[in-house]
N, C-alpha and C positions, 0 to 999 in steps of 0.2 A: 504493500500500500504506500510505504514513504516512497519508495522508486517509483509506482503509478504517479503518484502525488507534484513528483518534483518533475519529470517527464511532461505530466498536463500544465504545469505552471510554464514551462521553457515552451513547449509548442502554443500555448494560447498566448502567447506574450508576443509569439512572433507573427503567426496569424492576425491579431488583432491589427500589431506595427505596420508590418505588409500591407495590409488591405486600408488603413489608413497612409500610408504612404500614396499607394495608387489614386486612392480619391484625391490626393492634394494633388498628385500628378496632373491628374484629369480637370480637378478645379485650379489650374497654376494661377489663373491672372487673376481669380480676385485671393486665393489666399497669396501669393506676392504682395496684391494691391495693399493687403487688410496687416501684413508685417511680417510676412514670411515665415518657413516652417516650425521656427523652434517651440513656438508657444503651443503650436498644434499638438507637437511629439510630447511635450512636458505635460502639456495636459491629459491626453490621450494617454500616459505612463500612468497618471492617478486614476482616472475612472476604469482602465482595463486591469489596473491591482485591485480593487474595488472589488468589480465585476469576477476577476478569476477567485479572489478571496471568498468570493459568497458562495459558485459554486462548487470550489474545494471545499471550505469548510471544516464540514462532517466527517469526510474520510479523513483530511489531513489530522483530524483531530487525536480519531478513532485510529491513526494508523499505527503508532506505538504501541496500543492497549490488544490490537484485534489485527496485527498484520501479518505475525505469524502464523495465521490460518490459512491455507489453502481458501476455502468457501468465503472469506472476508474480501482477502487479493483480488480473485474473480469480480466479486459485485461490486468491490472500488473502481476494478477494471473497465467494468461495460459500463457504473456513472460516467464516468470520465469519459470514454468514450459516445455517449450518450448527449453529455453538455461541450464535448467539442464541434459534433455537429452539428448543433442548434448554437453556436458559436459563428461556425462555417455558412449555416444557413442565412441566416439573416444581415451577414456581410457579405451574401451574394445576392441577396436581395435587396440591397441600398442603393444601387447605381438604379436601378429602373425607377427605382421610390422616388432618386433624388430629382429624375425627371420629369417625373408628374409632380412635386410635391416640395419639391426643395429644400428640402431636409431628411434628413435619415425616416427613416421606419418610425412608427411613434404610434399615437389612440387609434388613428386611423387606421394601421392595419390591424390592430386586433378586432377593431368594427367592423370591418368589411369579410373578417372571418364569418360573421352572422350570416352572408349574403352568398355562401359555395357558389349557388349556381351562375348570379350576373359576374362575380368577380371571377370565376375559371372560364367562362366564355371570354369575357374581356381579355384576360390574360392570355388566351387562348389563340384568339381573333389580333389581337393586337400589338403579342408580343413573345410570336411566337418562337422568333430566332434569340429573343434573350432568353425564354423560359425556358428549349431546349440545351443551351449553351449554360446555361446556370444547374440545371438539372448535372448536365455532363461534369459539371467542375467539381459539385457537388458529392460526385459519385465518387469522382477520383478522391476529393479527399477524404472522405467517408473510409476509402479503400485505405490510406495512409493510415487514415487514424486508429482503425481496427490493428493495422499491425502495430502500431505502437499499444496499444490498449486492451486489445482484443486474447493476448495471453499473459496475461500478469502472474507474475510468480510471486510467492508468499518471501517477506523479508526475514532477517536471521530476528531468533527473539533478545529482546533485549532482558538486562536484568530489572528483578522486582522493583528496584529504587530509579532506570534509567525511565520504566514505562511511567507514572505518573509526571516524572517532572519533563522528559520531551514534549508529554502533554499537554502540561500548561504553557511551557517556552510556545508550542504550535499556535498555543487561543492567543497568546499574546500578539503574535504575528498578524495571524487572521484578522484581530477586530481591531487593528492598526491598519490593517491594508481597506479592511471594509467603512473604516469613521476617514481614512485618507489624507487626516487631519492628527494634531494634538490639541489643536484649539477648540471653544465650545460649541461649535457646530457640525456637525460630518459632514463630508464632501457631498455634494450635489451640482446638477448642471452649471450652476450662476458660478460655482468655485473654479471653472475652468474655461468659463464664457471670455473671450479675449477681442472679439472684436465687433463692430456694429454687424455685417454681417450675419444675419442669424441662421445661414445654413450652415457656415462654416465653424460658427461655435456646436452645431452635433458632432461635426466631424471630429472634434478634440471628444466626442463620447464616442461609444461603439453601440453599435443598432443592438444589441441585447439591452445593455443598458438602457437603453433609451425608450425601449419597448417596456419591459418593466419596470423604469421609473413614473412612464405615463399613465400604468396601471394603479402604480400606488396613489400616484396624484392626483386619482379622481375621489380620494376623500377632500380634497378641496371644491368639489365641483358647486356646492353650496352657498359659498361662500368667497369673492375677491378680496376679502380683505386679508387669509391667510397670505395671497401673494403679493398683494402692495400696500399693505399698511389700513387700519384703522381710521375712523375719523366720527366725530359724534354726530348722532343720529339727525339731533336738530339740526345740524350748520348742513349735514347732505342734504335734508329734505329742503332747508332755505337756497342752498348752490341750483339745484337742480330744475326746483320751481320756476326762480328768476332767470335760468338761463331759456327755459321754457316757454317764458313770458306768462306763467299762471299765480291765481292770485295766490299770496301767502300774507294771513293763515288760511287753507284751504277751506271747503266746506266741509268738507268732511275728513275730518281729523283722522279717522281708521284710514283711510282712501286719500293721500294727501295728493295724488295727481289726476284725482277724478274732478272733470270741471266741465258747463256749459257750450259747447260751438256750435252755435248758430251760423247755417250755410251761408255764405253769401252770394251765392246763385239761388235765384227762386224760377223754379220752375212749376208749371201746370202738374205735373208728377212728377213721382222720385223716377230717375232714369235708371238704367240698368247698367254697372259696372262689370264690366271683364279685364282681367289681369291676367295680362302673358307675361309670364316668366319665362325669357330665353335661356336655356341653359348654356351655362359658363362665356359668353357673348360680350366680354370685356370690351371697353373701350379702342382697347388695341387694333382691333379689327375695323373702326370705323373712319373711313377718311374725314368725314365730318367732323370730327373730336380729336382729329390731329393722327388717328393710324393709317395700316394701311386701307388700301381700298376693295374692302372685300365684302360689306353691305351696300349695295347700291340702291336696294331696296328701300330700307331701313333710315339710310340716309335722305331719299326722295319722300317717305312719313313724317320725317322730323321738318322737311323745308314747310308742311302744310299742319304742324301740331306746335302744340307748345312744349319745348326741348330744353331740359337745364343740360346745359353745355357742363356743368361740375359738378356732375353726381356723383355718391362712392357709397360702396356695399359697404356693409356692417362687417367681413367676413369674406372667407373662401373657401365655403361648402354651401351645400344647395339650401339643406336645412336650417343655415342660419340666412340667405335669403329669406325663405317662407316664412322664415321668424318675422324679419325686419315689417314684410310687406303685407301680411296676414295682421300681426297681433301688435305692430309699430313697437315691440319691445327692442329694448337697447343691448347690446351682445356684452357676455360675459366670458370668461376662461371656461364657463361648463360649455357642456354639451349645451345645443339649442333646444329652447324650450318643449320643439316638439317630441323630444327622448327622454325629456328628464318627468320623473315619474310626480310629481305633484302638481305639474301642469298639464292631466291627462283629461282632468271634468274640471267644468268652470272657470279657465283662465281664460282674460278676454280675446276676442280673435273679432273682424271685422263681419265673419259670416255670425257670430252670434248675436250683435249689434244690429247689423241689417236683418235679421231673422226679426229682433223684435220688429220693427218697421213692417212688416211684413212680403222681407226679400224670398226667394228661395235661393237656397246657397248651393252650391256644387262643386266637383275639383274633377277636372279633367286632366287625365296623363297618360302617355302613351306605354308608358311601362308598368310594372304593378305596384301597387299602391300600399304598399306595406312595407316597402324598401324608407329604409330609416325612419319608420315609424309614423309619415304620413299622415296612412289610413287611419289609426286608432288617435292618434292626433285632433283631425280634422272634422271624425263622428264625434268627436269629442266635445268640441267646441263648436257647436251650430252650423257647420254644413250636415245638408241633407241627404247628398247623392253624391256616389264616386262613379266614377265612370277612366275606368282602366286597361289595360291590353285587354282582357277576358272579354269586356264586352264592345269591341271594336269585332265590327262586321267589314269581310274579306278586306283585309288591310293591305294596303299597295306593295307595303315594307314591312317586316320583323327586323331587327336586330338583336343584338346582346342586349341592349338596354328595354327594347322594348318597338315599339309601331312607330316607325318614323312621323317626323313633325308635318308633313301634310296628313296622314290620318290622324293625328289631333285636331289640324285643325279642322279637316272634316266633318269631325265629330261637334267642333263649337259652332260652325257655321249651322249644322241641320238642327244643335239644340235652340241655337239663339233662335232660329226662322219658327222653331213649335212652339215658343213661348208662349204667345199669345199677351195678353196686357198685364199679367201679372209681373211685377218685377226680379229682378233677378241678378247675384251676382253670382260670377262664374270666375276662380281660379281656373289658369291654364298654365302648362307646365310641358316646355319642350322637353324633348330626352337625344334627339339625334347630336348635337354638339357633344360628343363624350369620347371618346378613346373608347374603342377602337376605331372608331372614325366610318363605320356604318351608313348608310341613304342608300338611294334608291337608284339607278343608272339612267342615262340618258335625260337628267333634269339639268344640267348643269354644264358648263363646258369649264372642263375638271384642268389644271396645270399641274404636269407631272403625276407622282401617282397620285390616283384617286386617292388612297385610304391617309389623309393627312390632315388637321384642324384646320389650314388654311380652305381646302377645298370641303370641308364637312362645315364651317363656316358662310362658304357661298351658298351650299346647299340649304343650309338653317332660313339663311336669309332670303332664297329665292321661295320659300314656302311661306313666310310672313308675309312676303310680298306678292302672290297670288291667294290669300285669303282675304288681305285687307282689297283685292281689285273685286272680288264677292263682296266682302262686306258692305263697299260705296254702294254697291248696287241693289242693298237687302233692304227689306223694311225695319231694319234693325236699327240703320245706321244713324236717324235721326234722334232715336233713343238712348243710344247708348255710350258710355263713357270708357275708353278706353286705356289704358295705360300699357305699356311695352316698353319693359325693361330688361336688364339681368340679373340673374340672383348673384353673379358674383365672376369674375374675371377666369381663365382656363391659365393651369400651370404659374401658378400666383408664386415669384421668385424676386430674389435681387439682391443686390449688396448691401442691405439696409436692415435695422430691425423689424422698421415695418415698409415693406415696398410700396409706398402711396399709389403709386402711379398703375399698381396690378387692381386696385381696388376699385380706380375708375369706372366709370358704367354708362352705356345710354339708358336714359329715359325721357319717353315721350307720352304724352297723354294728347289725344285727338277724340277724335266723333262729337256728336249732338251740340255742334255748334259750338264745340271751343276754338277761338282764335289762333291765328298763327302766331308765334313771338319766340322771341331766341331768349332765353333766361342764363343770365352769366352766374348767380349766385352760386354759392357753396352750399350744398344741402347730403344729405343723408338719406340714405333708404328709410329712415324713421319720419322722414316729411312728405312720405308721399301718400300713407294709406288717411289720415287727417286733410289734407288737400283733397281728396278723391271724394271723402265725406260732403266738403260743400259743396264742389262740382256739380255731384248729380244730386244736390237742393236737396239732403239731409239736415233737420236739426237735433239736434243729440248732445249726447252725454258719453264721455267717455274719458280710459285712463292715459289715451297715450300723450307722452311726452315730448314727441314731435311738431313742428309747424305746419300749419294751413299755411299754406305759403299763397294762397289767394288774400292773405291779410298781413303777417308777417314774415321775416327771414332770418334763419338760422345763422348763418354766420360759422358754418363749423359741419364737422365733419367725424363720427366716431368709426375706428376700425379696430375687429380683434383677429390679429395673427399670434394664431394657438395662445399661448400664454404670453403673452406681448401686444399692451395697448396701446392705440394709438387717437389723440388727439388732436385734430387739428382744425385749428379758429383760424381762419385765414389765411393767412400765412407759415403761421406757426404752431409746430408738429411737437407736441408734448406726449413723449414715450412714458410708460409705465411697463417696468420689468419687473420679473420675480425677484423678490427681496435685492433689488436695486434701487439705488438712487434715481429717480425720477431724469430725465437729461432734452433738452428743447433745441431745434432746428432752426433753421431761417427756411421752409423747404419755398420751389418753386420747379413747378413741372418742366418736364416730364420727370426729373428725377435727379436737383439737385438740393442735397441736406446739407446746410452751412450750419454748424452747431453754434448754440449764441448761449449767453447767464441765460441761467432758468429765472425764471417768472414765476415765483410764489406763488401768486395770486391764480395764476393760470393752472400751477401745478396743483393746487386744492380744488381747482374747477372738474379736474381731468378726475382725479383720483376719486372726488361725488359722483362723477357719470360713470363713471369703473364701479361703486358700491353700491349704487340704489339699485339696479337690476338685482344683484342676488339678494338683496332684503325684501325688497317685491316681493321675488319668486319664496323664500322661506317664509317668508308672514305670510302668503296668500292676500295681500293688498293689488293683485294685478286683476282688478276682475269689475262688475257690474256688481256692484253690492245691494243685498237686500233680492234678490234674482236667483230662483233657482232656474238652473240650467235645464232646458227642457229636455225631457229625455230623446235621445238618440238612437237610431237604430243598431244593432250592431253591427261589426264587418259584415258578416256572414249576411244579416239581415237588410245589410244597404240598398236602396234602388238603384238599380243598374239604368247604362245611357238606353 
């Protein structure tokens, strides 16, 4: 066992080095940019002692007391061999991570573990020459490591006085390598974070790590204030209000962001709202908003709607879209609301608000509706109907993800036309923008190969733009209020802690007689479902914290990249890190950060919009108070399109 022992500590030390080596290789110009190797290897030496210390451990412990056994040596043998290849694993799986995701392995892969079937198509469909290349590499060292591992011979016995005290000399080692520290706090990510960059500070971790520190760290998921600090109840609810523009002292003390908005559109009747959510449809793509030129569609909507030229998602996952633009809550370090289980009955959402008005709600999606928790989400909170792959009739497309984005919109066009006068809001929810880059053939005139985001991109956008040439022509069209945005940017990366410029968004709101205008302000996905309220001549009640930006303007911008907040009023981009000092930019797009003195005042502003979301969500103050939620059908029991 101590030769098993000392054998997995030399090979996992070297493995780890190697395979962090390669990646700086591969990322040279920004870790060069960010100060070059040494700080990588220095840090990457403490979290991989760490990491080999936790899963030596046991046997290194056991190995003086219980190594002289035949049967002992064996099962230290195959452990070892066991955590070498989950070692090996998931440093072969970091390079494809790093390309969708920009950082190592972390929550998101053990979530998408939930999803077997979309995520081995995708992987399948999309990336197949890495997945059989990594399998292969895999194998070989699997083969390696068995011979080192795979016959362990039992060590000489030591005498009765050597075995307990090697013993303790071993724990002493272990929980020195595993605290990584002598000071009062053990090593974790921030202990070896070395540069604004925040993909390159994983790389000073190793993807095990990094996978099981994410697991542990969802006992934070409650609560922001474990990761940046404290601040008293009253001064949040006052920061939050005022930056709001809502009265304080509220009306309702339990509810202190529940407040009156009266529409400032009057209309003969409430019109009917639909929300397209494009998937992953960042900015970047749009020549209008400074990218390339790959919506012309999209762009030809915004010259005849009204278009904020500086919008920016909450986030970069889909679910924290649906968050922002569903329920205008403000994004935290947890999972988005719609996962986390106390916001599953009763938290406010705009289908249960128009419910009471007497909307009917529904959520269209071309894939299934249960993928990150959606469906049980969404029966949750006052829509009434899903309508998902299952019940799309002969669909033009299937992919991995699900019915390409003209059979959705299919699907919204022949529901808007059955409405009849009853009103209606309608979630819509593309799925073909995703990896493996899936559509349908001969829509498009494709550059290079077809399976790429740039051409899965044109294809998004040519089916937007053949729904909305139905839509002018429906009886719908003078009804209804339409918004077209993205839930959040594709491959959200950079040399930054938070990449502003991946966060960018189009959004456009047209139909039922709203004006053209170009809108330069700075707004947030949380000012658009309160704007949509007045639009189509709603007056109401409700909690969110967002602007009607048909009255006032935000002035600001929140983004959460994973556990890294970002702030920005204007010009100025106030970071919030884990158990870091707060640090303020001068930014200015597309993507320069001139660091400037942090700004007290700003940085208590940031750090209230960082805490009252998770007090929201723990108190149960995010709702229609005094309103039980009317009951809902179940999945099983939803009405189908």
């Amino acid at each position: 066992m101590r030769h098993s022992t000392l054998i997995f500590v030399v090979a996992a030390f070297a493995l780890l080095t190697l395979s962090r080596l390669a990646l700086a290789a591969w990322q040279w110009k920004r870790v060069r940019n960010a100060g070059g190797l040494l700080p990588l290897l220095l840090g990457g030496l403490r979290i991989d002692a760490h990491q080999i210390a936790v899963l030596a451990a046991l046997p290194a412990f056991l190995s003086p007391l219980l190594g002289h056994f035949p049967i002992a040596a064996t099962i230290a043998g195959y452990w070892y061999l066991i955590a070498f290849i989950l070692l090996a694993f998931l440093e072969v799986a970091t390079p494809p991570f790093i390309l969708e995701y920009d950082t190592r392995p972390n929550r998101l892969f053990v979530e998408y573990l939930k999803h077997p079937r979309e995520v081995s198509g995708m992987l399948w469909r999309g990336y197949k020459a890495a997945l059989v290349g990594g399998f292969g590499g895999l194998a070989l060292i699997g083969w390696g490591a068995f011979a080192l591992f795979g016959h362990a011979q039992p060590d000489p016995q030591l005498s009765w006085w050597q075995m307990p005290l090697a013993s303790l000399v071993i724990l002493a080692v272990v929980i020195l390598m595993i605290r990584g520290t002598l000071g009062h706090r053990p090593i974790n990510p921030s202990s070896v974070a070395y540069s604004s960059d925040g993909m390159l500070n994983t790389l000073a971790l190793n993807s095990l790590y990094n996978v099981f520190y994410a697991i542990y760290s969802m006992k934070n998921e409650k609560s922001a204030s474990a990761l940046y600090g404290g601040m008293d109840e009253t001064k949040m609810h006052d920061l939050v209000l005022a930056q709001s523009g809502l009265p304080n002292p509220p009306a309702n003390a339990e509810y202190p962001s529940l407040h009156s908005q009266p529409a400032t559109r009057k209309t003969p009747r409430p019109l009917n709202l639909v929300i397209i959510l494009e998937e992953s449809l960042g900015a970047q793509y749009s020549a209008g908003l400074g990218g390339e030129n790959l919506t012309p569609e999209l762009d030809a909507l915004a010259s005849e709607a009204w278009t904020f030229t500086r919008a920016y998602a909450t986030g970069t996952r889909s679910v924290r879209g649906l968050e922002a633009v569903v329920t205008g809550f403000l994004p935290t370090p947890a999972q988005a609301v719609l996962k986390l289980p106390r916001s599953q009955r009763g938290f406010f959402s705009l289908a249960d608000l128009l419910g009471r008005h007497g909307y009917h709600s529904r959520f269209i999606y071309g894939g299934e509706s249960h993928f990150d928790n959606m469906k049980g989400f969404f029966l949750g909170n006052g829509f009434k109907q899903i309508v998902d792959r299952a019940d799309f009739v002969d669909p033009a497309f299937v992919g991995t993800w699900g019915a390409s984005d003209e059979d959705m919109f299919n699907q919204l066009d022949r529901l808007l036309r059955e409405d009849g006068d009853k009103p209606t809001f309608t979630l819509a929810f593309s799925v073909s923008n995703h990896s493996p880059w899936e559509y349908p053939a001969g829509r498009i005139q494709t550059d290079g190969n077809p399976a790429t985001v740039e051409n899965t991109v044109r294809y998004a956008d040519w089916a937007l733009g053949r729904f909305f040439e139905r839509a002018k022509a429906s009886p719908y069209w003078e009804n209804t209020v339409f918004l077209v945005a993205a839930d959040h940017d594709s491959r959200v990366f950079g040399a930054s802690l938070v990449p502003v410029r991946h966060f960018h968004i189009p959004a456009v709101i047209l139909g039922a007689g709203i004006e053209a205008r170009r809108d330069d302000r700075l707004i947030s996905q949380i000012d658009l479902p309160p704007t949509l309220l007045s639009l189509i001549g709603v007056d109401t009640e409700h909690p969110m914290i967002g602007h009607d930006l048909t009255r006032s303007t935000p002035g600001r911008a929140i983004m959460q990249y994973d556990n890294t907040y970002g702030y920005l009023k204007e010009n100025d981009l106030l970071v919030l890190a884990p158990n870091k000092t707060p640090v303020q930019y001068r930014y200015t797009a597309p993507e320069d950060y001139a660091p400037v003195p942090l700004n007290p005042e700003l940085a208590t502003e940031a750090l209230a919009h960082a805490l009252w979301p998770s007090w929201a969500y723990r108190e149960g103050r995010y709702a229609l108070p005094g309103l039980v939620p009317e009951q809902t059908p179940s999945p099983s029991q939803a009405p189908a399109g």
